[in-house]
Every structure is written in C-alpha cells, then in structure tokens.
C-alpha positions in Angstrom: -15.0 23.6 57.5 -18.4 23.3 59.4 -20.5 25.0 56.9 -19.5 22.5 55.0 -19.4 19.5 56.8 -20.8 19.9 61.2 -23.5 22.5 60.1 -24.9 20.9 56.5 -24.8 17.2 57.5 -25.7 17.4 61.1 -26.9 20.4 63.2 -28.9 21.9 60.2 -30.2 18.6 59.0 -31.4 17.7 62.7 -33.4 20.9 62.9 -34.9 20.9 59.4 -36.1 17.3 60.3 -37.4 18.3 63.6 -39.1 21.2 62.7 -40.6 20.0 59.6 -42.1 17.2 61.4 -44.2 20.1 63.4 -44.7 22.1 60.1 -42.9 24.7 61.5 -39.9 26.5 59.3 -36.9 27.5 60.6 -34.5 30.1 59.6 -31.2 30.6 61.0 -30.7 34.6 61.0 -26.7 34.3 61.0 -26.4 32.1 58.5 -28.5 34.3 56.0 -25.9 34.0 52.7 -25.0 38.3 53.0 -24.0 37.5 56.1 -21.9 34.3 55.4 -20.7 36.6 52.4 -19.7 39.8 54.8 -18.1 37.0 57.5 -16.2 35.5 55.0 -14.4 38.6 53.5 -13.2 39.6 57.8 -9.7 39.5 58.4 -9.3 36.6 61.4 -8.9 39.2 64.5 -12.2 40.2 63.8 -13.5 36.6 64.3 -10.9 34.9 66.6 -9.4 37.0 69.5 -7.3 35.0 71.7 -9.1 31.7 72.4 -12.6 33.8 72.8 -14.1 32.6 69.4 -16.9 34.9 67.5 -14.9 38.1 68.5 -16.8 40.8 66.4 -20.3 39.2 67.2 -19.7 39.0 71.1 -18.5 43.2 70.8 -21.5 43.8 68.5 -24.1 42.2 71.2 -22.9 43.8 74.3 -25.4 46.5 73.7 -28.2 43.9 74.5 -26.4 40.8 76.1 -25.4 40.5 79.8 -22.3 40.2 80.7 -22.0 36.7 82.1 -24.0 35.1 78.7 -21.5 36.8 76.5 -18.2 35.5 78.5 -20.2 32.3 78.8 -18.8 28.8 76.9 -20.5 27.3 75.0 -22.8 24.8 75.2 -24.4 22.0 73.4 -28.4 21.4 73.1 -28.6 18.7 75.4 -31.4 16.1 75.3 -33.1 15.4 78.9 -32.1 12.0 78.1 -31.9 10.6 81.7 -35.0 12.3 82.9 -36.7 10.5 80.1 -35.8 7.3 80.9 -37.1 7.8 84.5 -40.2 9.6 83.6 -42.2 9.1 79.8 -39.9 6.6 78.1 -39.7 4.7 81.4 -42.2 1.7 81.0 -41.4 1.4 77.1 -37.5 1.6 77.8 -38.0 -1.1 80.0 -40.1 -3.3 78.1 -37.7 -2.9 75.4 -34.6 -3.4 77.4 -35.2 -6.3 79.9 -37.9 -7.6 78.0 -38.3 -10.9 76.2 -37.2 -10.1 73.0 -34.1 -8.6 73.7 -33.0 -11.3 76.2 -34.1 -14.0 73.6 -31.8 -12.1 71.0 -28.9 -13.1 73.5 -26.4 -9.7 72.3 -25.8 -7.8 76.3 -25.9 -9.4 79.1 -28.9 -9.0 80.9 -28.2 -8.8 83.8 -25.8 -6.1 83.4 -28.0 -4.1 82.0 -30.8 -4.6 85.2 -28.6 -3.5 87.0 -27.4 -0.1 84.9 -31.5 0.3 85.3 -32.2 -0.2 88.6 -29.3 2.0 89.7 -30.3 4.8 87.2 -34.0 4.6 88.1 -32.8 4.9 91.8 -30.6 8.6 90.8 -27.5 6.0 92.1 -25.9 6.6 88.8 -26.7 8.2 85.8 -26.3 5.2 83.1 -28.6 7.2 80.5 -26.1 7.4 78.1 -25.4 3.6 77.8 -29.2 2.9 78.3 -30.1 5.2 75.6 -27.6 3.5 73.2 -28.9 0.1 73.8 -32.6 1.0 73.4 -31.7 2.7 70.4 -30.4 -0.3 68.8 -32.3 -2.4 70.2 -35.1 -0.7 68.1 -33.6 -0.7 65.0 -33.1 -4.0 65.6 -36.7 -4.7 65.8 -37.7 -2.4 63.1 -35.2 -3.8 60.7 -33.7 -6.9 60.7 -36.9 -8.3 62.8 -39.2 -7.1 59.9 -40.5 -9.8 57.6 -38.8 -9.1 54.2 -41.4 -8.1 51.7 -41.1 -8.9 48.3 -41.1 -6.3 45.8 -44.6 -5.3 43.9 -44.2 -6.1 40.5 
C-alpha cells in the first residue's frame, strides 16, 4: 500500500523535488526494483516479527548497526520549523503575519495571532505549528488570489 500511495505521491515526490532543485539526483538503494522484487516474494515473518517492523533488514544490519539505532523507532524527517521562525524566517514571518496586508484581509484575528508570536519568539510556547500554517496560507493567498489575472496571449 505505500509504494503505491505514501512513497509515490508524497515522500518520493518531496525528495525528487528537493533535490532536483539543487541538481543533485537521488537514489533510494532499497527501493532498487530487484530488491522490491526479492521483498515482495518473503513470506511475512521475515518482514513483520511481532510489532518490530523490517524484521529481516534489522537482523541483516546488526553486523554494522549499533544496538540502540536498530531497536530505535522510528522517526519522521522533521523540519526545524520553530527555530526558523525565531531565527531566518523571523522578520519575513512577521511582516507577513502581523503585517498590513493580512490584517486588512480581515480572515484570523490579529491579535490572537500576536500573541501566538510573541509567546513563541519568547520559547514560552512553541506555536510553530499554527504559525507555520498561517504563513503558509497567507502566502498562497498573496501569490494567488492577490495576483492580477492576466489574460491569456492570443
């Protein structure tokens, strides 16, 4: 189900995009098609054992893994979201946020949102979640339905 869904339409597409954008090609060694074709034909003990998922790679890669990274769960690629909005991003996310246009636009309540910024930008409370969201729309806001309309060359 995620090669055909999770993997193709969002992890793999988010790091072709990515990396293409730096002209640097990727290639995901475990997802080579002979070995999609050799997983495939395992029997499920080999793959599942008891809730530890990726049985037969985990046995295979305690020659050179520790330990505590194989027994590990796992974990998500998280963007430093919240450290961006207090360090790069910060004057543009503000700007963007608290500024003009967005209060003129009239959709959040300003002042709810000061204060999810000030508190953030204090390390009170981490609001980068809700922040992000909002700046995110907030700019494709801007970049389309603020755009003039241009007509079509004919």
């Amino acid at each position: 189900m995620d090669t055909k869904t999770y993997l193709a339409d969002d992890i793999l597409t988010k790091v072709d995009r990515m990396s293409m954008a730096v002209c640097l090609e990727t290639r995901p060694p475990l997802l080579d098609h002979k070995v999609v074709e050799f997983v495939a034909t395992l029997p499920p003990q080999f793959k599942l054992r008891g809730l530890q998922s990726k049985y037969l790679l985990r046995k295979t890669a305690a020659r050179w893994v520790p330990e505590p990274i194989l027994r590990r769960p796992k974990q998500g690629f998280r963007l430093p979201v919240a450290e961006w909005l207090r360090g790069p991003l910060r004057e543009l996310a503000r700007d963007v946020l608290l500024g003009p246009t967005a209060a003129r636009r009239g959709l959040f309540h300003t002042a709810t949102i000061e204060r999810w910024w000030n508190e953030h930008q204090a390390g009170r409370r981490d609001h980068a979640h809700r922040l992000w969201l909002l700046l995110v729309f907030e700019l494709w806001h801007r970049q389309y339905l603020d755009a003039p309309v241009v007509a079509p060359a004919h």
